[in-house]
TORDREN-940202 format. One record per residue (C-alpha): residue number from 1; x, y, z; residue in one letter. Coordinates in steps of 0.05 Angstrom, whole numbers. Layout:
% residues N
+-----+--------+--------+--------+------+
! seq !      x !      y !      z ! type !
+-----+--------+--------+--------+------+
! NUM !      X !      Y !      Z !    A !
...
+-----+--------+--------+--------+------+
% end
This chain:
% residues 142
+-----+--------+--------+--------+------+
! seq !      x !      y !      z ! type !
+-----+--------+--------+--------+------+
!   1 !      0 !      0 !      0 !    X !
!   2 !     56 !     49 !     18 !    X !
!   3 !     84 !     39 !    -59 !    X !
!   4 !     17 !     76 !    -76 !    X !
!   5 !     22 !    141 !    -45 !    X !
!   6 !     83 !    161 !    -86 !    X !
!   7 !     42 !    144 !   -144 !    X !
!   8 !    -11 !    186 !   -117 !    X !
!   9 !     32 !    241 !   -109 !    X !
!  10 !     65 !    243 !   -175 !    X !
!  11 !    -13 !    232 !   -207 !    X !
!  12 !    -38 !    293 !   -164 !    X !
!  13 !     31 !    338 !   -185 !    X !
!  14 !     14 !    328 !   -256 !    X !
!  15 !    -52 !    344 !   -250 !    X !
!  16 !    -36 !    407 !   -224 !    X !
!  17 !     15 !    429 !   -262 !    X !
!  18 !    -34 !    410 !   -319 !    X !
!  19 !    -91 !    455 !   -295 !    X !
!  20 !    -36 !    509 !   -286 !    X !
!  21 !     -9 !    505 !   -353 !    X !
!  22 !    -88 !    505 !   -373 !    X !
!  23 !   -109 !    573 !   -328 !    X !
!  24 !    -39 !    614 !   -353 !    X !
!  25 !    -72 !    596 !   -432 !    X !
!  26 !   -143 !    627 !   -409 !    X !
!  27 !   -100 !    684 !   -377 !    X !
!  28 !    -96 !    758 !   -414 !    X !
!  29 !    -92 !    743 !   -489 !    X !
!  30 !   -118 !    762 !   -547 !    X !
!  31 !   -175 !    707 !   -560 !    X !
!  32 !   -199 !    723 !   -481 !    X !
!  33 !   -197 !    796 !   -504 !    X !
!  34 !   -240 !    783 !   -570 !    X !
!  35 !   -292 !    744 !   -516 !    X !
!  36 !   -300 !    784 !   -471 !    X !
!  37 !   -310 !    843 !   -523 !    X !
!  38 !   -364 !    790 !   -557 !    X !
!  39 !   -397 !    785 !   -487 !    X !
!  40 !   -396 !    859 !   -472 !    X !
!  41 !   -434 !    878 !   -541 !    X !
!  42 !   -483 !    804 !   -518 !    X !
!  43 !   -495 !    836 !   -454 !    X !
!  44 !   -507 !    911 !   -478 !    X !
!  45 !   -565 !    900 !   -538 !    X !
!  46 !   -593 !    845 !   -488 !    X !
!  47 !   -599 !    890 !   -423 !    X !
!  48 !   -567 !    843 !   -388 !    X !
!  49 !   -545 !    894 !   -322 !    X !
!  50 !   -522 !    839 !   -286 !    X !
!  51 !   -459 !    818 !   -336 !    X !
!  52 !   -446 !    890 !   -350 !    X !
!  53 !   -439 !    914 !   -274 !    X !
!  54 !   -385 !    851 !   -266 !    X !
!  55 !   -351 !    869 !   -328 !    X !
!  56 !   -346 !    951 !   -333 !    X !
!  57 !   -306 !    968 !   -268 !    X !
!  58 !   -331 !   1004 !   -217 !    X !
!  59 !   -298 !   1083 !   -244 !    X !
!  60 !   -307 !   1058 !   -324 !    X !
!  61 !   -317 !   1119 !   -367 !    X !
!  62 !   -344 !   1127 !   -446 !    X !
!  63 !   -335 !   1181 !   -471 !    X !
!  64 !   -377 !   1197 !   -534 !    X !
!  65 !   -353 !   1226 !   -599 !    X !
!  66 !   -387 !   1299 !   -575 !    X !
!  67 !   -336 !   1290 !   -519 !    X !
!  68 !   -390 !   1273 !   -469 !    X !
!  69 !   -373 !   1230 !   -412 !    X !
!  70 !   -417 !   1182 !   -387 !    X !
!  71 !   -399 !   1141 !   -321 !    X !
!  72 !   -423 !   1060 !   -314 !    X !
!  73 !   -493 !   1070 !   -289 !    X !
!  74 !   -514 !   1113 !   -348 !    X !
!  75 !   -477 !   1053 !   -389 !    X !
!  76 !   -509 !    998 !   -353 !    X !
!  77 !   -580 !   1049 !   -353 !    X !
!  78 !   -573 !   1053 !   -436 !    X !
!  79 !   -571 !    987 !   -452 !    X !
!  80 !   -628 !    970 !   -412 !    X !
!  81 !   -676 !   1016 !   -452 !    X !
!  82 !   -641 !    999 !   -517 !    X !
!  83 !   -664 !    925 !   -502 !    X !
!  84 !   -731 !    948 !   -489 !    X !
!  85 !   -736 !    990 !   -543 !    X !
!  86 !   -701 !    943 !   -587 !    X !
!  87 !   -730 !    874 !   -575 !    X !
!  88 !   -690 !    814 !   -614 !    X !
!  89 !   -633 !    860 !   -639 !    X !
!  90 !   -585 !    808 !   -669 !    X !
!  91 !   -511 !    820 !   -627 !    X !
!  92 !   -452 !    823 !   -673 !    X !
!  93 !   -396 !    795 !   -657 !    X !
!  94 !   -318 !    838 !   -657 !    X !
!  95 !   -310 !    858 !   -730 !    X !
!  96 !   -253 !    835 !   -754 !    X !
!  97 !   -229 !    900 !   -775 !    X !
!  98 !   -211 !    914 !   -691 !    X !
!  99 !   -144 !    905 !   -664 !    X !
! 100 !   -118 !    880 !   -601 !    X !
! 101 !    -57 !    908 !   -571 !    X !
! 102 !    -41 !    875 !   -499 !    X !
! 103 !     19 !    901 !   -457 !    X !
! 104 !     26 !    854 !   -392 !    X !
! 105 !    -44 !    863 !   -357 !    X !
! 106 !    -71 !    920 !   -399 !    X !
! 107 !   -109 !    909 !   -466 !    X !
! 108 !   -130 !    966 !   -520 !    X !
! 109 !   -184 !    950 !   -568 !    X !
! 110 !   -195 !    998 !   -624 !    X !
! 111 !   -250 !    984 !   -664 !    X !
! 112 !   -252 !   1015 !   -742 !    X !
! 113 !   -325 !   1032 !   -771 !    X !
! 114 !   -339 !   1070 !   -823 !    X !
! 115 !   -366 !   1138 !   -793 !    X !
! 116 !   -330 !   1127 !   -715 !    X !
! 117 !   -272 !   1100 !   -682 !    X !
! 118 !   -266 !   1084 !   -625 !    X !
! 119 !   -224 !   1050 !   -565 !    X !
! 120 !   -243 !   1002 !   -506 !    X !
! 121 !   -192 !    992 !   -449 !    X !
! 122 !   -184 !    935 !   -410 !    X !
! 123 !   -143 !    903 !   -342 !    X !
! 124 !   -133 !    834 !   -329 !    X !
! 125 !   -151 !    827 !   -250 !    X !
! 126 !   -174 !    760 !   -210 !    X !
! 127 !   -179 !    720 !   -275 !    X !
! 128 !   -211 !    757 !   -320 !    X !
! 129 !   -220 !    823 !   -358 !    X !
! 130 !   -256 !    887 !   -337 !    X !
! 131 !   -275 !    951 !   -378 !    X !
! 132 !   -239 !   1008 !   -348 !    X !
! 133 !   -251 !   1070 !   -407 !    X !
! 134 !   -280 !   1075 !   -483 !    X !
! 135 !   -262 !   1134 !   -527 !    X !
! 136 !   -307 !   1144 !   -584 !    X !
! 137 !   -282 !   1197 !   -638 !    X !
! 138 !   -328 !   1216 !   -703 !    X !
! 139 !   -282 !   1198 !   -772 !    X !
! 140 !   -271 !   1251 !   -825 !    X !
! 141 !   -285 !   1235 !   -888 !    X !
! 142 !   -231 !   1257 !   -934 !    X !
+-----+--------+--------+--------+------+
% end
């Protein structure tokens, strides 16, 4: 019986090191990025106040293209009526046309449309993303 517990050891270490090795490849990268950006637009045309309080942080900013700030609550206020107002609105996923720029803990997303761009940034605390500021700015058209 004693011969088993070093075999039960060395079974346990490997399992550990392989759910290690598993949690550092869902850490900050650019395909967790890309989801939780996916989730954020999910959770805005669907109202869903709940997912967007636990992923804008608590002091998250957008400001609008006018220059208009607007704090979380108005965020987490507007997507509420747009759901309402909006029933069934299709959600869209990241356009491909967005880049992803991550430096250590800290992810920039800008996203190019045709009349706006505009930027979402991102930290990467307790496991998993949260929404810190968006910058929208209206496109000239040359």
């Amino acid at each position: 019986m004693k011969k088993l517990v070093p075999a039960g050891w060395l079974v346990g270490a490997c399992m550990m090191l392989s759910l290690s090795a598993y949690a550092a490849e869902q850490g900050p990268n650019e395909a967790s990025v890309r989801d939780v950006e996916n989730a954020w637009s999910r959770a805005f045309i669907t109202g869903d106040a709940k997912a967007l309080d636990d992923l804008l942080d608590p002091a998250y900013v957008s400001v609008n293209a006018s220059g208009v700030p607007r704090p979380k609550a108005e965020i987490v206020a507007a997507a509420t009526r747009f759901a309402q107002q909006h029933p069934n609105t299709p959600v869209q996923p990241l356009q491909p046309t967005s880049t992803v720029s991550i430096k250590g803990d800290t992810a920039v997303v800008t996203h190019h449309g045709d009349k706006e761009t505009s930027v979402d940034v991102f930290y990467y605390s307790q496991g998993r993303w949260h929404a810190w500021y968006s910058q929208h700015t209206t496109r000239t058209t040359t």
